[in-house]
N, C-alpha and C positions, 0 to 999 in steps of 0.2 A: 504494500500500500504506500502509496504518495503523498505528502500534503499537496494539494493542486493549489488553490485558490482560496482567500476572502472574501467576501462582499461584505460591501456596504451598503447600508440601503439608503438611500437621498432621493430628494426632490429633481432635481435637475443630470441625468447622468451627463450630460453633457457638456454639460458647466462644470460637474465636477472631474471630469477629464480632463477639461481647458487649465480649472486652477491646479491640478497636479503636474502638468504639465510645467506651467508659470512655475508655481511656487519649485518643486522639486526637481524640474529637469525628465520628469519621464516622461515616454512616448505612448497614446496610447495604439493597442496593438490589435483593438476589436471595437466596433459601435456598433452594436444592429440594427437596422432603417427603420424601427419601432421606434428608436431614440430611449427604449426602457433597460437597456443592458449594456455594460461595456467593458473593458479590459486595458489595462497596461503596462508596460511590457517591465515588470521587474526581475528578469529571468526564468528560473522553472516555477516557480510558483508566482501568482497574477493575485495582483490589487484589483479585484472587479467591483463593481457599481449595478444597482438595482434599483429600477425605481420603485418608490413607496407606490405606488400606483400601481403598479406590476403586482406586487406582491399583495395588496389587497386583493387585485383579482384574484390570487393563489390562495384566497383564505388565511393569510396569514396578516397579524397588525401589527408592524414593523413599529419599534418605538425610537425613542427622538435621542441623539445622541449629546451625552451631558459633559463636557470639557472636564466639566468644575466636580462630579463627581460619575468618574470615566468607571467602566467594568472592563474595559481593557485599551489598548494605545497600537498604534502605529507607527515604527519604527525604522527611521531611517540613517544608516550609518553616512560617516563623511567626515575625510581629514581634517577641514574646516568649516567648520561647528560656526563660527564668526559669520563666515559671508554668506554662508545655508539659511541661516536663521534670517538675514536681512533681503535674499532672496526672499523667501517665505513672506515677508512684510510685506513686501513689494506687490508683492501676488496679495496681498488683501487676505493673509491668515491672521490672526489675532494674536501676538505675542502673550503667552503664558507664565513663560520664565526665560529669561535670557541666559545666554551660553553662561557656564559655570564649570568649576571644576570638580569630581567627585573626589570621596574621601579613595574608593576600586581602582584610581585611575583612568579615568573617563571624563570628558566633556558632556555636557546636556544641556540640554536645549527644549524647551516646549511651545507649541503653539494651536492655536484651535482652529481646524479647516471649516470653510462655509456652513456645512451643516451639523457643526457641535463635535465633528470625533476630535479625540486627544491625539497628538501626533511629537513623536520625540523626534529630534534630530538629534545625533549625537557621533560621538567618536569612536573608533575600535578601545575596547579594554584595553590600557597596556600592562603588555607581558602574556597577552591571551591570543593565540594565534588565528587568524581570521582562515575559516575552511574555503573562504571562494574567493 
């Protein structure tokens, strides 16, 4: 078995391809001409996007994602934690917490994407070998 994919469920997938795009530098790598589904491209496993709208139709009630009191984050490594972050700004995320340094060895960084998910940016542990 695989980990494949995330989703997230939002209002706009489209919009939210465009601001990950902006903000983080990825590409995305799927839209389906519904405009209710999408993908982008973070290697073998994919940040996809669903719309709340979709997913009503699926019988399911997708709930609203809370920055300020997050059940899980999205996490994005990068040697420079500084200029990530003020990308991210640029792109219209909502700065969280500005870069810092941890006690592990690590940079972090948080900010709140368009529709409420928690999103780290942060550095490689050091002394911790990156597998990719």
């Amino acid at each position: 078995m695989i980990f494949r994919y995330t989703i997230l469920y939002v209002e706009d997938v489209a919009a939210s391809l465009d601001f990950y795009g902006q903000a983080f530098g990825l590409e995305t790598g799927f839209l389906h001409e519904s405009g209710d589904y999408g993908e982008l491209v973070t290697g073998d496993t994919r940040l996809a996007f669903s719309s709340r709208k979709l997913m009503t139709s699926l019988g399911k009630s997708p709930g609203r994602a809370d920055a300020k009191a997050p059940v899980f984050e999205v996490a994005f490594e990068t040697d420079d934690v500084a200029t990530a972050i003020e990308r991210a700004r640029r792109a219209g995320a909502s700065v969280l917490q500005e870069p810092r340094e941890e006690p592990w060895g690590q940079t972090t960084a948080y900010v709140r994407d368009p529709d409420g998910y928690l999103v780290e940016i942060c550095s490689p542990v050091a002394g911790v070998a990156n597998p990719g």
